[in-house]
N, C-alpha and C positions, 0 to 999 in steps of 0.2 A: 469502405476505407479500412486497411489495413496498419496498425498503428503501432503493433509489437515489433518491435526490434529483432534482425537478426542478431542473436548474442554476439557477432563479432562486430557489431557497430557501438554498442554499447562502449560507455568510459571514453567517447572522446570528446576534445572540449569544445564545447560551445560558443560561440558568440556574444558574448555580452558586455554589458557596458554600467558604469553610473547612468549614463541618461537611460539606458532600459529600464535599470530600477526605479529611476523617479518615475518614468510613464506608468510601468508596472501599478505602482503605488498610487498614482493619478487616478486609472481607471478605475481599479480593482473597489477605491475608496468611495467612489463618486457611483459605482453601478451596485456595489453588494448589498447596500440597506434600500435598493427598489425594489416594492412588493414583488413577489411572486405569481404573481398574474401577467397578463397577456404582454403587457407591456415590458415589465423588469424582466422575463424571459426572453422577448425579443432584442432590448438593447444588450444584454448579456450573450449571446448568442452572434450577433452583430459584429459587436465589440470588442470583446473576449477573444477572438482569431487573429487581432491584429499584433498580440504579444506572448499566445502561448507557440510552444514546439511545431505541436500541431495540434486543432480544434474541432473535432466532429461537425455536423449535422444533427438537428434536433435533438440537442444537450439540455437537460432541464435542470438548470442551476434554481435552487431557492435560496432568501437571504440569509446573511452572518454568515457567509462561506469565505473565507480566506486561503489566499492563496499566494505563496513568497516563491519569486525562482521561478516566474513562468515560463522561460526561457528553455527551463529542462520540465519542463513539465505536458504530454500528449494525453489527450483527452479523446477519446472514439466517438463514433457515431451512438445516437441515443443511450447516453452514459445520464444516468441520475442524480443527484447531487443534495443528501437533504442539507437543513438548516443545522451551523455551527460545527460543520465539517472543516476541517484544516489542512492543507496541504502542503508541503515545503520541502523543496528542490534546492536552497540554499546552504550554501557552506562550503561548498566546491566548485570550480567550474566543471567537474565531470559528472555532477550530481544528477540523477534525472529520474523522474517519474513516468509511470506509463500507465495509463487504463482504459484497458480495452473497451471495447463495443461494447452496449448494453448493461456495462458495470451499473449496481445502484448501491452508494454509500449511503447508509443510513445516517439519524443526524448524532453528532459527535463525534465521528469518526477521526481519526489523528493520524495520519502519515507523513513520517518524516525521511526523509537521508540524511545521515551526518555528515559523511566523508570521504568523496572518491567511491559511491555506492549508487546502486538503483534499485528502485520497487517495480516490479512489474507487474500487474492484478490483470488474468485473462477474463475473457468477452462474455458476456453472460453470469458474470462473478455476483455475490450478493454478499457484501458486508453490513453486519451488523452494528448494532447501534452502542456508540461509545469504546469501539475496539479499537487498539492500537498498534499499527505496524512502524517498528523503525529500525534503524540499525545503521552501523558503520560497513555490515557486511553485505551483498547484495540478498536481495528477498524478491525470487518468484512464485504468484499462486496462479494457479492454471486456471483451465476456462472451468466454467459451470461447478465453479464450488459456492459452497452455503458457511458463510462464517457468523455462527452466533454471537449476540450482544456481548460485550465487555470480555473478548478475545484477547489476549496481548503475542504478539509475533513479534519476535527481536534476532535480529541479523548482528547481535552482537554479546559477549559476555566480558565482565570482569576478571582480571587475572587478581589472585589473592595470596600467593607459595608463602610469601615473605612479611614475615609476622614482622618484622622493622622496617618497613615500609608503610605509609599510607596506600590502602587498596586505590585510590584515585591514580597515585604515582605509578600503581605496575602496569600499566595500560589494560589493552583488550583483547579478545580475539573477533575474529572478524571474517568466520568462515561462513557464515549466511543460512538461509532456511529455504530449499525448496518445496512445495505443497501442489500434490499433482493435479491435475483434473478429475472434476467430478468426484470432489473432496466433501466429509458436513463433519464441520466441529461444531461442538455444541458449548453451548454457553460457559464463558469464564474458565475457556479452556488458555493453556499456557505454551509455548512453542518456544524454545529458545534455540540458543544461536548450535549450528552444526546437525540442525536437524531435517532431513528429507522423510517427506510424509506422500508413501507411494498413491497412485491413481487409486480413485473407486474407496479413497478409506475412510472407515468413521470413529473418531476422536468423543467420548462420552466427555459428557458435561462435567467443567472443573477441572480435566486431566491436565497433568505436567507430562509434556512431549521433550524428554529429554536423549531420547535415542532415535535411531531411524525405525519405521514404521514400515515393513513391504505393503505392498500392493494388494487392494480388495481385503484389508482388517479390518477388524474391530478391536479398537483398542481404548481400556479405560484405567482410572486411578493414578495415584500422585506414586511414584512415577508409571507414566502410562505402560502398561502390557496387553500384550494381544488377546484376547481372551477365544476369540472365534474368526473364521475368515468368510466373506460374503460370498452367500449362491451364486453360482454361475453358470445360465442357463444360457 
């Protein structure tokens, strides 16, 4: 099952409804605190197809998983799902989530869309535990990357110029972050908005990704630099 979006499908609007939401809110309420054994995986599984986008095959949801906006939200085939992960496609009707085949979100994981935006995380992807992806801007991470524990990736920044103004009042930008395949950041690394982080690179633990990164580095420290480029045999 193939679940990623051709980019030019993306941003249109969805189908939705009040009464989708109360169901949404029905199900989701009634199936998420069933243990995680045989059963609370089967009725989830079952279940869970009749309101998201789209819903894989042997999906292993565990419980306190939330999830707002199913509507824009595709799930793949054997995607993971720990405990007190969050997900939300709400705020837009053009909002939408994606993740790929064999994604495994560790538990606390936080993705949101804000705004006219989508997350995309490719097939084989492993998010780490308590990282946060969101933004107003869109955010895709390719297949087979390794995102360490307490990661934050933002598709969006504050504008500040105007020292008489409240920074809340100057809005944002909202030029987005993409992260190629067969990506490893390491732990409590930082990615902010307008940043593309090329194929094959590796992000040292802690770094702030405030530039673009080519392809096959090694790049570490606040703010991150390249320091070496990986063999390529």
């Amino acid at each position: 099952m193939n679940i990623i979006a051709d980019a030019n499908s993306w941003g249109k609007p969805r189908t939705s409804s009040k009464l989708d939401r109360i169901k949404e809110v029905l199900i989701t309420t009634l199936l998420e605190k069933v243990p995680a054994i045989a059963l609370g995986v089967q009725l989830r599984q079952g279940v869970y197809p009749l309101i998201f986008a789209a819903f894989g095959s042997s999906v292993y949801i565990e419980t306190d998983v939330k999830f707002y906006g199913t509507s824009g939200i595709e799930i793949g085939d054997g995607v993971k799902i720990s405990s007190g992960v969050r997900i939300n496609a709400l705020g837009h009707e053009n909002n939408k989530v994606s993740i790929g085949s064999r994604v495994f979100l560790e538990r606390g994981v936080d993705i949101g869309t804000l705004e006219d935006s989508y997350i995309e995380i490719g097939e084989g992807t492993y998010i780490g535990l308590y990282t946060c992806i969101a933004g107003y801007g869109n955010i895709k991470i390719g297949k087979n990357c390794l995102i360490a524990a307490h990661t934050g990736i933002y598709g969006n920044s504050h504008t500040f110029a105007d020292p008489n103004l409240t920074i809340a009042a100057q809005g944002v930008t909202k030029k987005g972050v993409v992260i190629g395949d067969d990506c490893w950041l390491g732990h409590g690394v930082t990615v902010v908005d307008g940043v593309t982080i090329g194929q094959g690179s590796v992000i040292g633990a802690g770094a702030v990704v405030n530039r673009d990164i080519p392809p096959y580095s090694i790049a570490v420290g606040v703010p991150a630099r390249v320091i070496s480029k990986r063999n390529q045999t």
